[in-house]
Structures are given as structure tokens and as C-alpha cells.
DOLODO-463793 format. One record per residue (C-alpha): x, y, z. Coordinates in Angstrom, 3 decimals, decimal comma. Layout:
X;Y;Z
...
// end
This chain:
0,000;0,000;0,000
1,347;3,663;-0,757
0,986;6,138;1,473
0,755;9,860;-0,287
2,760;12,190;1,810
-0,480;14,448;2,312
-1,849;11,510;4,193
1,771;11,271;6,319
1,201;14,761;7,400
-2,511;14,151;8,527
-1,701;11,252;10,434
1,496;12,492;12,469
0,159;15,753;13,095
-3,705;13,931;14,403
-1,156;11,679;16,570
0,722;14,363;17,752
-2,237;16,864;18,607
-3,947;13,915;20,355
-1,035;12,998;22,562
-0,556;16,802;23,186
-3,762;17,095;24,028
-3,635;14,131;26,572
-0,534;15,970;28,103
-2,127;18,940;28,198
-5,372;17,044;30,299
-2,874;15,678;32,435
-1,312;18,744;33,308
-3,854;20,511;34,206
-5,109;17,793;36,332
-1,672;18,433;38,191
-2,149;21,529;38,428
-5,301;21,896;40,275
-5,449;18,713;42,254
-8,662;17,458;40,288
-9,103;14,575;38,202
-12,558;16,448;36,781
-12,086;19,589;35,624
-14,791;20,094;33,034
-18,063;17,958;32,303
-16,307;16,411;29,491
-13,405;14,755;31,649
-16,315;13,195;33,387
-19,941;13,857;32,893
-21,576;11,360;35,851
-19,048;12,976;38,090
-19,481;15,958;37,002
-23,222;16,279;38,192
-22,808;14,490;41,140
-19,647;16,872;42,115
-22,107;19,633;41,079
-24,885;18,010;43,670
-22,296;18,012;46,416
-21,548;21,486;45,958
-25,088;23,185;46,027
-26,025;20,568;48,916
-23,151;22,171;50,638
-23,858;25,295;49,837
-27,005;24,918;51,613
-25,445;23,666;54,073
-23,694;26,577;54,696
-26,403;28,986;54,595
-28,226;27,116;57,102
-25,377;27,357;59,702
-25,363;30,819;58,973
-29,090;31,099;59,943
-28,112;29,142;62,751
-25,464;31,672;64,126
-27,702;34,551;63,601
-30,513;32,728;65,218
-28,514;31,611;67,944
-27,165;35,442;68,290
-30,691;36,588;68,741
-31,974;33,865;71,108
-29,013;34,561;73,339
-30,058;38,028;73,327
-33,445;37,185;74,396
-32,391;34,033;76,788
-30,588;37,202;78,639
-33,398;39,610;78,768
-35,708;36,676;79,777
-33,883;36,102;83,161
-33,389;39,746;83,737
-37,411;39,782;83,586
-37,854;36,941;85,428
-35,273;38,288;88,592
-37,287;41,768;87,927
-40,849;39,753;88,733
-39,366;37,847;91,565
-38,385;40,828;93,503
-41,863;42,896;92,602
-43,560;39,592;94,178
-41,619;39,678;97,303
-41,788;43,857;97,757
-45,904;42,687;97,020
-45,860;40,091;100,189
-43,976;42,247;101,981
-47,102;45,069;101,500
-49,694;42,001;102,427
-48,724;42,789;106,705
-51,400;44,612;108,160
-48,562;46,339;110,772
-47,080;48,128;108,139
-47,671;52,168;108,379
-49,097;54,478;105,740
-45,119;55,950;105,145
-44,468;52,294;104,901
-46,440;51,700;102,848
-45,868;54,605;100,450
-42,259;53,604;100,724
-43,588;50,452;99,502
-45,721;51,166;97,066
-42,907;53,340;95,283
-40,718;50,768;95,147
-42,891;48,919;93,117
-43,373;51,454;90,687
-39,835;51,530;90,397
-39,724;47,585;89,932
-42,290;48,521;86,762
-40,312;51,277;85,598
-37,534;48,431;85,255
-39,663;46,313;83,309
-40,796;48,995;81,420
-37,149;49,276;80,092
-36,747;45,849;79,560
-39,794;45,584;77,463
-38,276;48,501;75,702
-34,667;46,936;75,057
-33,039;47,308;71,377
-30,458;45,112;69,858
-27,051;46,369;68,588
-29,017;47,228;65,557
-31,352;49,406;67,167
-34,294;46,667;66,642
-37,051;46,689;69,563
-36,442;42,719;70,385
-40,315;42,422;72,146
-41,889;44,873;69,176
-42,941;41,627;66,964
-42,564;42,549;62,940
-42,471;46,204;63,904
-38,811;46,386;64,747
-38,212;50,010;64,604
-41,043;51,538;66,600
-41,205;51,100;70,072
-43,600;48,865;71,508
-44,354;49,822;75,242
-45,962;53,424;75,895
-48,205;54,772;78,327
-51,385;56,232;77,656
-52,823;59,387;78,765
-54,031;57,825;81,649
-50,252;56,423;82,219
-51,747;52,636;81,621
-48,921;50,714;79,675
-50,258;49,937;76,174
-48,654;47,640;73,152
-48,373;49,163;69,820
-45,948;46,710;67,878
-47,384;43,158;66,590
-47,930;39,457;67,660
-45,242;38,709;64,720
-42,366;36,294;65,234
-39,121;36,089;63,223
-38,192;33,256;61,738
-35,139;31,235;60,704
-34,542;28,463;58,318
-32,304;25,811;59,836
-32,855;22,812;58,012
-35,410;21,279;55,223
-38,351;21,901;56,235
-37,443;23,330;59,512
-37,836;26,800;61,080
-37,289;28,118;64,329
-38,491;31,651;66,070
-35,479;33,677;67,051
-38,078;36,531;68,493
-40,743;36,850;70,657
-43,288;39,057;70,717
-43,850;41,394;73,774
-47,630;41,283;73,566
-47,758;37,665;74,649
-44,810;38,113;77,117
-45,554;40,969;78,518
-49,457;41,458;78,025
-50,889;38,316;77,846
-50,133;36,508;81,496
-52,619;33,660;82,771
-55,218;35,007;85,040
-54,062;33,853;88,562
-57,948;32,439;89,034
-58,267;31,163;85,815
-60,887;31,622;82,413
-62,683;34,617;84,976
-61,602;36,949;87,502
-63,719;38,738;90,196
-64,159;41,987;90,549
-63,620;42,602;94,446
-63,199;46,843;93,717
-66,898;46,898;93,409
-67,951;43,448;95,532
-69,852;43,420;98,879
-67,274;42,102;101,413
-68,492;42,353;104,959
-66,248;39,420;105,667
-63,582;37,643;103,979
-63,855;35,024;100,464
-61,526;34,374;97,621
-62,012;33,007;94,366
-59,576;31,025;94,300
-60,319;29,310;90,799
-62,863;30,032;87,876
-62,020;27,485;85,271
-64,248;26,556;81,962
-63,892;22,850;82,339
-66,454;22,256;79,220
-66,070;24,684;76,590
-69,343;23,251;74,607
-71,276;23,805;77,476
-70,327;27,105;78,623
-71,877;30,287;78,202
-69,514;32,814;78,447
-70,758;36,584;79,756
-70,518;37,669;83,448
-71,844;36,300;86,520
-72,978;36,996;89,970
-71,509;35,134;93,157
-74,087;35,511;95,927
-74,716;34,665;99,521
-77,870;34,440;100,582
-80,021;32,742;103,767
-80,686;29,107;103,535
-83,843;30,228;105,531
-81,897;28,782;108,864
-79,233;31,639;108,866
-76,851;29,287;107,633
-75,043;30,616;104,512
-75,862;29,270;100,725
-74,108;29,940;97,436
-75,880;30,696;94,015
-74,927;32,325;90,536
-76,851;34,437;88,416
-75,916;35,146;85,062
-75,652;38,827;83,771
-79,380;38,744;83,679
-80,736;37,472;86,598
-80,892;34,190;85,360
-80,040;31,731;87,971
-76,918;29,589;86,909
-76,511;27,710;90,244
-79,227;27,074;92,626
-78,747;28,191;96,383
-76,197;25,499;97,930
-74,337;25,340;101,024
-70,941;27,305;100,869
-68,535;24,495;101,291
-65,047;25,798;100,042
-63,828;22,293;99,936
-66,328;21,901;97,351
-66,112;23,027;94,084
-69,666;24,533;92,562
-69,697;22,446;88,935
-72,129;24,677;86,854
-72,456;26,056;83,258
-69,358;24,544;82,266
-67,002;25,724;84,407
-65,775;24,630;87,736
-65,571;27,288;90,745
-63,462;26,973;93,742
-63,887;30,030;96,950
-62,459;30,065;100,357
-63,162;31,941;103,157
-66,108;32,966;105,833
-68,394;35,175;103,311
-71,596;36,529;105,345
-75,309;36,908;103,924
-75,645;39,406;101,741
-72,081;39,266;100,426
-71,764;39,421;96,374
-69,263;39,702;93,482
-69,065;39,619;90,479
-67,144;37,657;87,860
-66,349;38,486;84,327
-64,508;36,737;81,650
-60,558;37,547;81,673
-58,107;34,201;80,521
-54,762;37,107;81,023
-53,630;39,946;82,684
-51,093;42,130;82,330
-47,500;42,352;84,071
-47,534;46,323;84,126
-51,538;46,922;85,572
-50,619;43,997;87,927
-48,085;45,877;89,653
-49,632;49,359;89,300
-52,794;48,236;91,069
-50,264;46,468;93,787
-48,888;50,552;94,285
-52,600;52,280;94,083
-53,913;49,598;96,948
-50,716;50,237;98,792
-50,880;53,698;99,000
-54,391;54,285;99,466
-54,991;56,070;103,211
-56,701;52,996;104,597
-54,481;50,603;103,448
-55,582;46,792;102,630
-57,037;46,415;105,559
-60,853;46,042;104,493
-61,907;42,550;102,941
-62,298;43,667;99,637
-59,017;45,319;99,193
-57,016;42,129;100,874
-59,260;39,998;97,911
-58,024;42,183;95,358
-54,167;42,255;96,642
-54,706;38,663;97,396
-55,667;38,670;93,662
-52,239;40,335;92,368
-49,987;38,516;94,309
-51,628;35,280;92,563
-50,883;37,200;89,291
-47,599;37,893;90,008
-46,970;34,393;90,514
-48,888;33,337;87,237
-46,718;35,582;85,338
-43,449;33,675;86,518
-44,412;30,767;85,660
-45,283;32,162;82,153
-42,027;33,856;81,813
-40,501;30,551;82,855
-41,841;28,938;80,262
-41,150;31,315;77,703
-37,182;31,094;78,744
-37,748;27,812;78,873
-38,841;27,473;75,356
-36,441;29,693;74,389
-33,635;26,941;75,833
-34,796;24,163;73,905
-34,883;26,203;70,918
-31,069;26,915;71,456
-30,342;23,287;72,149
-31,865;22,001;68,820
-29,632;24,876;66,922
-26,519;23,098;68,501
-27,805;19,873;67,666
-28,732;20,799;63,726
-25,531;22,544;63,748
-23,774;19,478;64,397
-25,602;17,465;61,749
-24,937;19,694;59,249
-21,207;20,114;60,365
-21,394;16,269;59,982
-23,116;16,017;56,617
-19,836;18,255;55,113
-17,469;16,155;56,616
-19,736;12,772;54,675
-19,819;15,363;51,158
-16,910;16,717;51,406
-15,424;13,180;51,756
-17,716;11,817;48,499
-16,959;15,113;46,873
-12,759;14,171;47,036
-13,528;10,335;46,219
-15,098;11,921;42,732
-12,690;14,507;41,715
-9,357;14,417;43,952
-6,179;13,707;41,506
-4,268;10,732;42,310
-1,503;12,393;42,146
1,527;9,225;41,649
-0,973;7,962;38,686
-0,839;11,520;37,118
2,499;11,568;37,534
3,350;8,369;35,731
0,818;8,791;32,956
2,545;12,385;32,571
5,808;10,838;32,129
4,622;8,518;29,824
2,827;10,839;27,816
5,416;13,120;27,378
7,921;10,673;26,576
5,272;9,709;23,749
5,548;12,981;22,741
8,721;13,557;22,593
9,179;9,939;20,790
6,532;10,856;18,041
8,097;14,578;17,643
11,325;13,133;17,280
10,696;10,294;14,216
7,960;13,019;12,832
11,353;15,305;12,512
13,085;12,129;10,850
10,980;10,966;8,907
9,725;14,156;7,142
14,002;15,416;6,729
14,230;12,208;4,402
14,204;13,017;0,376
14,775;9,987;-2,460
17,932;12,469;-3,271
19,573;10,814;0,159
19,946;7,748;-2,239
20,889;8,769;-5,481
// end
């Protein structure tokens, strides 16, 4: 067979671009520590590889969210037991007002030192982040959320929003809470009602200690009338009316270690109440931290004191508050602690899942680098080979052997 010398050319210089080519792969796999480079060096890889990377990109933006979630919840975790020391010492100044010895001065002493204890929380309720953010304002971060009215009664003006953060798939965490709910919306110390001793008839001394809608279906909710009356012996019965006159309880005898079962609630009362005594009940699930403790002051430094039946009730009443609002604010800390806990723990997963891609990231594209090495050396010695007899060949002319 003949080969032309146009076809010589074609085929040593295909041979030699291929093997450059090759060398050239190889060279840049040694340069950059990767066996896949482009799709073409491997296209399976290449997707996967490009999997990896997004799924560890994510990965990374969710620790991110973490760290700024964490950041905020620490802030709040702090404020939280500032608020919670700030309500155990305004419950212990209010016992200390519930003694009957105490003088007027003492009591105005008293009485100021709560409204200092509200001031406090006031301030708290107020508190900004490094950014200037209200942290209790909800969504409306910039204006702030705890003013008093013209009457000097503590109002809300921001939202019942919650921040959000994305930790995971499908997962989201609050890193705020709103001050409406932590501040304004404490548990009634009594319950679903509350009694209204300001205005009762108190010639001796009862308590509601409990007013709790035990059947929700069954209840009619509106307000009700707690009255003592004669059981015709001059022993003392128990009934309810509803806001109309409408008898929700027949006469009983008061038994406080009885609890009256009646229009779907359950009502528990202790004390020595005398015929003719009344009050009234109206429908109140929460209170409010700052009224609490601003009624506590107003009782404290009235002339007379607590001294009469009705105004022990009502103290009686706030101090039961006071204590319902701890537990509320320990609970809110509390769920702000678990909430911290599962960051570390997803933080720790996903710290984990980079170390697992990571490792099936290098398995796909990490050079072995002695391989390389040798099929470098091999290559170029190819090269060089075929360069070398290309040269040769191509010097030699029929005049060589004439």
C-alpha cells in the first residue's frame, strides 16, 4: 500500500495533537489537584460533584441562619432572666405590703418601690439590639412597643409577629418573641374569669380562688354573679346568676372544699363570706404584668391601706398574678432553651453532613496524584518519541539515495 505524503502529514500531526492534548489534560489535572475539571473529563461525576456542591452550599447557609438565630436567642435568653429576677423581687416587695402592721409611710415607701420595679420592666420591654431593633416589638422592629397612655396605663403598639429562621429542610425556628404575649398576655391567677372585688360586697372575707371553663361546649360565656344568701336557717348558701338574673346555680351550702360544677365551668372560693355578700365575675383568661403591679402601688398607698376585705381579695388577687406571670415567663425562657439546644444539635448534623460530602466530593474529583504523575511521564515521553521520528521521517528526500 502507498501512502501519499499528504496523508503522512494528517496522520502524524492527528497523533501528535492527540497525545498533546492528553498531556495537556494531564497537566492541568496536576495543576489543580482534580481529576474532573470540566463535564467532558467526566460527565456522571461531574453532576454528582455539582450536587455536592449546592447541597453544601445549603449547608452553609443554614449554619449561617443558625449563628444569627442563635445570636438573637441569646439576646433574648438574657433579657428573659433579667425579667424573670425583675418579677421575683416585685412579688416579694408585694408580700412584703400584704402585713397589716405596716404604716401608711411604709407603705408609700412600699408602694414606690414597686413602681420603680415597673419602671424596670418597662425598660426591659423597651430593650433594642445592637441594631437598634425593639427585640419584644414583633414585625415592627423600629417603633417602640411599650408606651403609656394618657391615663399612664402601659399599652402595646408593635405586633404578635415572630421572626423566623430556616435551619434545616423543612425546619424553622423563632429567634423573636413578641412582647404582647410576654408581657401582656399573662394567665389570670384564678383562671378563664376573675372577680371583681373593687366593686364586691365584702363584709367578711372570700376568695375566688379558681374560675375554670372545664367544658367549653357547654359554657356560656358573659358575666356572673356570686351571691350569699339565707338558707332560711341563717346558715349561709351559694348561688350564681348570670348577667341577667338568670339563675346559673341554685342556692347550695358554701362548702369551700367543694367546688360549685355549673355552666361549664368549675368554681373553687375560700373563706367565711356573710349573707348578703356578692361579686361579680367576668370573663378575663390574662392579665397584664404592668396593671398587675400598678394596682399592687394604688392599693398600697391608698390612706386605709388593705385592711378592708375587699381590698385584701383584690391584693390577694395580684400577688396570685404575680406568681402566674413567673411561671409564664418561665416557660417562655424555657422554650427559648430548647430552641437553642436544637440549633446546637442541627448545627452538628450539618457540620457532619460536610465532613460525609466533602469526603464523596474528594472520592469523585481528587487527583491521584503518583498515577498523574506516571501517565505524565509517559505521555510526554510519547511525545517527545513521536516529535522526534515526525522530525526524521519528514528530513528524508529519495535524493539521500541517489
Amino acid at each position: 500500500m502507498r501512502i501519499s505524503t499528504n496523508q503522512f502529514y494528517n496522520l502524524n500531526t492527528r497523533n501528535l495533537t492527540g497525545l498533546q492534548s492528553d498531556t495537556n489534560k494531564t497537566l492541568i489535572e496536576l495543576s489543580s489537584g482534580k481529576r474532573v475539571n470540566t463535564a467532558k473529563d467526566d460527565p456522571v461525576g461531574a453532576i454528582m460533584i455539582e450536587n455536592l456542591n449546592q447541597q453544601n452550599h445549603q449547608l452553609g447557609q443554614y449554619k449561617a441562619n443558625i449563628n444569627l438565630a442563635n445570636n438573637r436567642l441569646s439576646q433574648q435568653e438574657a433579657r428573659l432572666a433579667e425579667y424573670e429576677k425583675l418579677q421575683m423581687s416585685s412579688r416579694d416587695k408585694l408580700l412584703q405590703g400584704n402585713d397589716g402592721a405596716l404604716s401608711e409611710s411604709d407603705r408609700t415607701a412600699l408602694a414606690l418601690d414597686i413602681r420603680e420595679e415597673m419602671e424596670a420592666v418597662l425598660a426591659l420591654a423597651n430593650n433594642q439590639d445592637e441594631s437598634g431593633n425593639y427585640l419584644f416589638a414583633g414585625f415592627q422592629t423600629g417603633t417602640k412597643p411599650f408606651v403609656p397612655d394618657a391615663n399612664g396605663n402601659i399599652t402595646f403598639i408593635g405586633d404578635d409577629g415572630r421572626r423566623t429562621a430556616s435551619i434545616a429542610d423543612g425546619i424553622s425556628v423563632n429567634v423573636s418573641e413578641s412582647g404582647d404575649r410576654l408581657f401582656m398576655k399573662s394567665p389570670n391567677g384564678s383562671g378563664d374569669y376573675r372577680a371583681d372585688y373593687a366593686n364586691a360586697t365584702m363584709t367578711e372575707k372570700f376568695f375566688v380562688e379558681s374560675a375554670q371553663i372545664t367544658d367549653p361546649d357547654g359554657h356560656s360565656a358573659g358575666p356572673m354573679n356570686i351571691r350569699f344568701v339565707d338558707d332560711g336557717s341563717g346558715n349561709v348558701n351559694v348561688t350564681v346568676l348570670d348577667g341577667n338574673g338568670g339563675v346559673l346555680q341554685p342556692p347550695v351550702p358554701f362548702d369551700p372544699s367543694v367546688p360549685l360544677q355549673f355552666n361549664g365551668m368549675s368554681l373553687e372560693m375560700t373563706g367565711e363570706p356573710a349573707i348578703g355578700d356578692s361579686v361579680r365575675i367576668d370573663a378575663q383568661a390574662e392579665v397584664d404584668i404592668f396593671s398587675t403591679l400598678q394596682r399592687a402601688a394604688e392599693l398600697l398607698e391608698q390612706p386605709e391601706g388593705i385592711n378592708a376585705p375587699h381590698a385584701q381579695a383584690e391584693y390577694a388577687q395580684l400577688i396570685d398574678d404575680m406568681g402566674a406571670a413567673q411561671i409564664h415567663a418561665s416557660v417562655v425562657r424555657a422554650e427559648t432553651g430548647n430552641t437553642l439546644r436544637s440549633l446546637d444539635t442541627f448545627r452538628d448534623q450539618h457540620e457532619n453532613m460536610e465532613l460525609v460530602s466533602s469526603s464523596a466530593k474528594a472520592t469523585l474529583e481528587d487527583l491521584d496524584y503518583a498515577k498523574a504523575i506516571t501517565q505524565f511521564e509517559k505521555q510526554s515521553l510519547a511525545l517527545n518519541t513521536v516529535s522526534q521520528t515526525f522530525g526524521k521521517v519528514n528530513s528524508l528526500s529519495l535524493f539521500n539515495y541517489i
